[in-house]
Backbone as CSV, one residue per row, in Angstrom:
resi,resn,N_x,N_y,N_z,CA_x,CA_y,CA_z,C_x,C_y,C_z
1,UNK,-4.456,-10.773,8.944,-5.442,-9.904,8.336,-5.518,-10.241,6.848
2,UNK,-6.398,-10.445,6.056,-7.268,-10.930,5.238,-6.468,-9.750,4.112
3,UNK,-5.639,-9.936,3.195,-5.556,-9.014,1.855,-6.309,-9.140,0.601
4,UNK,-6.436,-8.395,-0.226,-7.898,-8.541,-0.976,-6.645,-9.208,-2.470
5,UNK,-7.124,-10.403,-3.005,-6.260,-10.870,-4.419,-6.689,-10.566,-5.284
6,UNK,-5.210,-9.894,-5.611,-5.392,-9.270,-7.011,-4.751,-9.801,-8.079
7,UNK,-4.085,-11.038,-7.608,-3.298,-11.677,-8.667,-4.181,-12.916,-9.068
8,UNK,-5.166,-13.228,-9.563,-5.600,-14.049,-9.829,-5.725,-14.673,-11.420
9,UNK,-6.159,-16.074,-11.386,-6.139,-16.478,-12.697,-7.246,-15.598,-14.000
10,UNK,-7.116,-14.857,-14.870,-7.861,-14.278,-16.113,-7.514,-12.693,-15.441
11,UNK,-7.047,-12.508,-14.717,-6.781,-11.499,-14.550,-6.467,-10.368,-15.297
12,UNK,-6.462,-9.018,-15.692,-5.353,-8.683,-16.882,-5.097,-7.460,-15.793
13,UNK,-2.744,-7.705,-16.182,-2.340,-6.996,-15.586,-1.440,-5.965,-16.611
14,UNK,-0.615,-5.045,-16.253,0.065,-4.180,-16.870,1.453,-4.454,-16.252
15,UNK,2.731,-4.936,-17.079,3.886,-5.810,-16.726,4.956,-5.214,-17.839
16,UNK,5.939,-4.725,-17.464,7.281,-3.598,-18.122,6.444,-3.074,-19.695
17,UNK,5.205,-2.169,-19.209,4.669,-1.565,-20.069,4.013,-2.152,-21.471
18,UNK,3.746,-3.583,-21.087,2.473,-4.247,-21.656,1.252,-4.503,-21.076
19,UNK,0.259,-4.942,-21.485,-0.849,-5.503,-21.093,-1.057,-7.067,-21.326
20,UNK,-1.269,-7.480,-20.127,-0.905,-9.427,-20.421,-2.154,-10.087,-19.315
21,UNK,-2.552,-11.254,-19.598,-3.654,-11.938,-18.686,-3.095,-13.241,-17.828
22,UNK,-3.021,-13.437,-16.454,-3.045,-14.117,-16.026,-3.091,-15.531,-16.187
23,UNK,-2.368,-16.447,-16.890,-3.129,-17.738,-17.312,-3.255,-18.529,-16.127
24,UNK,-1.818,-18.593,-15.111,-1.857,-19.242,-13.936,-1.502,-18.677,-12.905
25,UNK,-2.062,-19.198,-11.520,-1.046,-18.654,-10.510,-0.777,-19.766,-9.484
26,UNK,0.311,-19.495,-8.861,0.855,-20.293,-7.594,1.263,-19.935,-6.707
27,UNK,1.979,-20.420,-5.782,2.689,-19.782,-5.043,1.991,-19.596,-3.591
28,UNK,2.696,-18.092,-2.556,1.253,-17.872,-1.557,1.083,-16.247,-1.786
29,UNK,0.240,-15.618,-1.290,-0.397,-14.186,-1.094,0.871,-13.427,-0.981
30,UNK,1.883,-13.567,-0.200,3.141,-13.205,-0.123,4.116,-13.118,-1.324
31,UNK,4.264,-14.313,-1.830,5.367,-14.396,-3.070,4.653,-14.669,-4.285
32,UNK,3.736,-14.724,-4.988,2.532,-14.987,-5.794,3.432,-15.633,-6.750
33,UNK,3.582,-16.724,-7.958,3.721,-17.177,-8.758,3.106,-17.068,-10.124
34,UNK,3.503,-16.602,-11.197,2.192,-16.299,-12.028,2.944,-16.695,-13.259
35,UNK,2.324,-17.409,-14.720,2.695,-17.564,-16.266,1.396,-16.434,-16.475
36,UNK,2.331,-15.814,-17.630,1.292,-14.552,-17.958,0.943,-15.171,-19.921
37,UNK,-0.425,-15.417,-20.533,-0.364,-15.472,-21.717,0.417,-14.931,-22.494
38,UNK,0.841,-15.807,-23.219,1.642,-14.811,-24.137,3.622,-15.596,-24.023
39,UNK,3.646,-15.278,-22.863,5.289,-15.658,-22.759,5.469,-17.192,-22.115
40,UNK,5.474,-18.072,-23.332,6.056,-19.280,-23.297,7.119,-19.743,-23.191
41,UNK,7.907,-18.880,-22.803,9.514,-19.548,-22.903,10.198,-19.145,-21.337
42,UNK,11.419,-20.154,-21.257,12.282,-19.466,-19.809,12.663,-17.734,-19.865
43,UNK,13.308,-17.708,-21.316,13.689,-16.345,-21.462,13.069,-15.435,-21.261
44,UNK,11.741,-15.514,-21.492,10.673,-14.952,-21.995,10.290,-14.479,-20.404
45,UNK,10.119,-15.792,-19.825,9.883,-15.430,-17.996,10.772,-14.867,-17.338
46,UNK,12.234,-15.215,-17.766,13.115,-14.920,-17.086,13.241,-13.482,-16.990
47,UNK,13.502,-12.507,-18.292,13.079,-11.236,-18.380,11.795,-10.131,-17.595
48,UNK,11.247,-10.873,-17.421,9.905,-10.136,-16.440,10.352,-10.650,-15.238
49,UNK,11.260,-11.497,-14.563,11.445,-11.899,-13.138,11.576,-10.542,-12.140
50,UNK,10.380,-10.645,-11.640,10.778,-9.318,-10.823,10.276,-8.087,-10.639
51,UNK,9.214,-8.374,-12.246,8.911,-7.031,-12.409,7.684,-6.597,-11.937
52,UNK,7.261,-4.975,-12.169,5.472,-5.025,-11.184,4.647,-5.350,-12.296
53,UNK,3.339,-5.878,-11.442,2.358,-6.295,-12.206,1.623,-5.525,-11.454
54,UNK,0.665,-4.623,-12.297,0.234,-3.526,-11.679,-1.161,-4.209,-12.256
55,UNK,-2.399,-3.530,-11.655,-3.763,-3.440,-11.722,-4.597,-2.264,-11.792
56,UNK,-5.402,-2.203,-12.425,-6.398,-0.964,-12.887,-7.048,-0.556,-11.317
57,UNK,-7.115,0.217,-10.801,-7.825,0.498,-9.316,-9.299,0.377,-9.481
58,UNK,-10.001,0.483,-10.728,-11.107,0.081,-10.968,-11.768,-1.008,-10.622
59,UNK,-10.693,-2.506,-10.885,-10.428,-3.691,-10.852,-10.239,-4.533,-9.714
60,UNK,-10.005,-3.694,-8.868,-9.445,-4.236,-7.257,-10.332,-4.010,-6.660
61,UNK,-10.869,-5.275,-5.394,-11.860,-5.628,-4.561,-11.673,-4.282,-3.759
62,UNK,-12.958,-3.970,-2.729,-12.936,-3.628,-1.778,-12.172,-3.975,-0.550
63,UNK,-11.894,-3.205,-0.011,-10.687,-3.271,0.981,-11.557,-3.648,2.561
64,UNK,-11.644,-4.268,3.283,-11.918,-4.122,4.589,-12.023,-3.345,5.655
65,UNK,-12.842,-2.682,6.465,-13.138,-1.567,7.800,-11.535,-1.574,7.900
66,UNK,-11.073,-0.343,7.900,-9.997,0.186,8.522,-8.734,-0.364,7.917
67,UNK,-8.547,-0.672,6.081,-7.646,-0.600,5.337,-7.743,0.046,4.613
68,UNK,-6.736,0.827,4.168,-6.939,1.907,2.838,-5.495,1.484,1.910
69,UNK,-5.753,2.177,0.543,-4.419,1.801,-0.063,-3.734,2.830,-0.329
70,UNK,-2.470,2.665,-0.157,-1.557,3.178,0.289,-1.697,4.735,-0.667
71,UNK,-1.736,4.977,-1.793,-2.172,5.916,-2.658,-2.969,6.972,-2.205
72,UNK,-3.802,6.371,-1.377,-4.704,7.056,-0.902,-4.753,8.125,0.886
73,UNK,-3.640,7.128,1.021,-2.961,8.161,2.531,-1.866,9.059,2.042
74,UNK,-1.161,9.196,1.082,-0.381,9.665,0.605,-0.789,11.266,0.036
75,UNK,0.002,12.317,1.297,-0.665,13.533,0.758,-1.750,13.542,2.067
76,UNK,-2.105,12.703,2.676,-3.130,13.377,3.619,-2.792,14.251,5.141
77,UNK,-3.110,15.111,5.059,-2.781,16.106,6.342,-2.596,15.295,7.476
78,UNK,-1.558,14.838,8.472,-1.973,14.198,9.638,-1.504,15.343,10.799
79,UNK,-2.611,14.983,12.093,-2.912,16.057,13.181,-2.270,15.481,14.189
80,UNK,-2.699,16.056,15.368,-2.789,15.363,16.968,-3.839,15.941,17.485
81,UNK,-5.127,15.387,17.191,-5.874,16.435,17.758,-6.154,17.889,16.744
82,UNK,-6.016,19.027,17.341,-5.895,20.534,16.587,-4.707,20.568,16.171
83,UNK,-3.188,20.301,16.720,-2.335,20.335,16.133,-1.640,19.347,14.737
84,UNK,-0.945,20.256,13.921,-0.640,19.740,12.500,0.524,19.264,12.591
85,UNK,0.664,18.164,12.369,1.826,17.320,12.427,2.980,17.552,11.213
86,UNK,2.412,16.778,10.483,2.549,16.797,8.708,1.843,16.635,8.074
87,UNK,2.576,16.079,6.850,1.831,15.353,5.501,2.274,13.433,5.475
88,UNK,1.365,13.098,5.299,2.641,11.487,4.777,3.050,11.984,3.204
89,UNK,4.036,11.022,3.509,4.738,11.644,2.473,4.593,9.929,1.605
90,UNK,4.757,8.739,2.476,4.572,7.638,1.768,4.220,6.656,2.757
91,UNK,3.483,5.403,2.369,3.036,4.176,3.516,4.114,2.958,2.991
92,UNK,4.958,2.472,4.215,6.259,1.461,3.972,5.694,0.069,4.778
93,UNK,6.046,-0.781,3.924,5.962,-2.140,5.148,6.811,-2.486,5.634
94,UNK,6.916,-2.715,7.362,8.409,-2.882,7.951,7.737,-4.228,8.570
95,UNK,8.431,-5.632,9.077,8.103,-6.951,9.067,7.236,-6.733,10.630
96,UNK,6.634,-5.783,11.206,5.252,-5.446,11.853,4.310,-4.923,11.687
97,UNK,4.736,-4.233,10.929,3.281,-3.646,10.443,3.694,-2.576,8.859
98,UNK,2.423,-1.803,8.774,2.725,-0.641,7.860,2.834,0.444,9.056
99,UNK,3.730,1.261,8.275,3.898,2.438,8.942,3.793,3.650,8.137
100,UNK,3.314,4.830,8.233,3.315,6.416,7.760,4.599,6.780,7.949
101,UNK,5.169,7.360,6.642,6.700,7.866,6.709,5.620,9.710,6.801
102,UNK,5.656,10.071,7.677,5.391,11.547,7.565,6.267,13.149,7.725
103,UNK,6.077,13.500,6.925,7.106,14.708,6.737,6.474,15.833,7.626
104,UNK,7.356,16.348,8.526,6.666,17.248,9.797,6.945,18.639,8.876
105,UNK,5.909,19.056,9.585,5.744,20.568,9.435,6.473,21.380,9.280
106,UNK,7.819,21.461,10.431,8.765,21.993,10.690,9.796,21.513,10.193
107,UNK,10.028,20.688,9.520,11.365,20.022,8.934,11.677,18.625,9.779
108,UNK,11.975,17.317,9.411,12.004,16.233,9.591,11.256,15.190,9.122
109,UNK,10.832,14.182,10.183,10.283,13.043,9.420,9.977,12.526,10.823
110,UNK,8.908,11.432,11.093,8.332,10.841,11.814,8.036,9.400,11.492
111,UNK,7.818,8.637,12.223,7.112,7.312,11.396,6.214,6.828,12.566
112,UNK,5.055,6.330,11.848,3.481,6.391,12.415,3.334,5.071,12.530
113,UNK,3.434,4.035,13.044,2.705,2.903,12.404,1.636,2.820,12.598
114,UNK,0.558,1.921,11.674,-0.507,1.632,11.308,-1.604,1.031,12.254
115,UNK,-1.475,1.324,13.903,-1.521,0.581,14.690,-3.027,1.346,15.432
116,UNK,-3.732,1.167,16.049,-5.042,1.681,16.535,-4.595,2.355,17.987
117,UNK,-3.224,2.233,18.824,-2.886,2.828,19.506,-2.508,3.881,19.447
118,UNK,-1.956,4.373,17.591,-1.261,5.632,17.174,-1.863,6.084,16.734
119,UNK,-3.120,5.623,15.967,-4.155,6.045,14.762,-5.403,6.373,15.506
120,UNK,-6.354,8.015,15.577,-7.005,7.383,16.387,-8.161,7.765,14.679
121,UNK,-7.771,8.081,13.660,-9.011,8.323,12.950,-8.178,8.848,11.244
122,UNK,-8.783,7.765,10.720,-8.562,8.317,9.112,-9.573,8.542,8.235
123,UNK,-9.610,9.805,7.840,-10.672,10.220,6.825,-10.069,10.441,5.465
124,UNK,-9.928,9.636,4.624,-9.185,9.720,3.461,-10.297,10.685,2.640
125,UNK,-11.667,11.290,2.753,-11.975,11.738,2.024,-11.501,13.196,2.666
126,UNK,-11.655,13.741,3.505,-10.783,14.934,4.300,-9.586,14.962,3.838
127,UNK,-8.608,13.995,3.901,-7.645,13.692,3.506,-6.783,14.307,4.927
128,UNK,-7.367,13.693,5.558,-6.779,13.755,7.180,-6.833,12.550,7.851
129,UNK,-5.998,12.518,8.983,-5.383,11.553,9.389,-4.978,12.071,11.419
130,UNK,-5.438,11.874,11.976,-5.520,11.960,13.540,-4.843,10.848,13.962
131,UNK,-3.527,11.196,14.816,-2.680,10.333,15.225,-2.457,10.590,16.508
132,UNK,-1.849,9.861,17.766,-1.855,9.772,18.786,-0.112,10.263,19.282
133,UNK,0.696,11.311,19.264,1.710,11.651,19.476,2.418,11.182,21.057
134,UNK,1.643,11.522,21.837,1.978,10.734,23.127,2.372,9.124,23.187
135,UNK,1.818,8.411,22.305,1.914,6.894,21.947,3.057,6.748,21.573
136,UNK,3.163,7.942,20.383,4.713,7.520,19.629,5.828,8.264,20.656
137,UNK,6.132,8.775,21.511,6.638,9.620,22.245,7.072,10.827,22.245
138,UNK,5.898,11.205,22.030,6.260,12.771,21.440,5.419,13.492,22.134
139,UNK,5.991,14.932,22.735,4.637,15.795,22.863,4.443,16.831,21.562
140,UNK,2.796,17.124,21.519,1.799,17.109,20.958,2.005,18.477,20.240
């Protein structure tokens, strides 16, 4: 599935609470490689190894039918139907998919993955989220 790049060359990102531009990038979509203007030296790189390079949400492409970012499920009511499940509480990547860490109603935790068998409907402007409980093995 197709992720939208946000690390690209002229870019300008926000990096241990500066503002810096993209001069290069390498690497793949996964591990991105980047010299940011400004820091010419090993030290200089070596010190930012690691760190986030964040982006203005203004700035970032459109997302594709049936991706949302993660910010944006966060906090949304999820159901089964009429019944109220939880809240997510946060969206995690586990090496299959993304999954909904959701905090139940009643005390606990659940995990949703991101999958069209569990999901049957997200309305991030509702800020609801319809999930399939029988899928995950649960009754409803």
């Amino acid at each position: 599935m197709p992720r939208p790049l946000l690390l690209t060359r002229g870019a300008h990102v926000r990096v241990a609470g500066d503002d810096a531009r993209i001069a290069r990038r390498a690497g793949t979509d996964a591990q991105p490689i980047v010299r940011l203007e400004g820091v010419s030296t090993r030290e200089g790189a070596a010190a930012l190894r690691g760190a986030q390079l964040l982006r203005r949400r203004a700035e970032a492409p459109e997302l594709p039918e049936g991706e949302w970012w993660a910010e944006d499920l966060e906090g949304c009511l999820v159901v089964d139907g009429e019944h109220e499940v939880g809240r997510v509480r946060r969206m995690r990547g586990l090496p299959s998919c993304e999954v909904l860490e959701v905090e139940r109603a009643g005390g606990g935790e659940l995990l949703v993955p991101l999958v069209r068998d569990a999901v049957r409907s997200v309305d991030v402007d509702a800020g609801r989220i319809d999930v399939r409980l029988a899928f995950l093995g649960e009754a409803g």
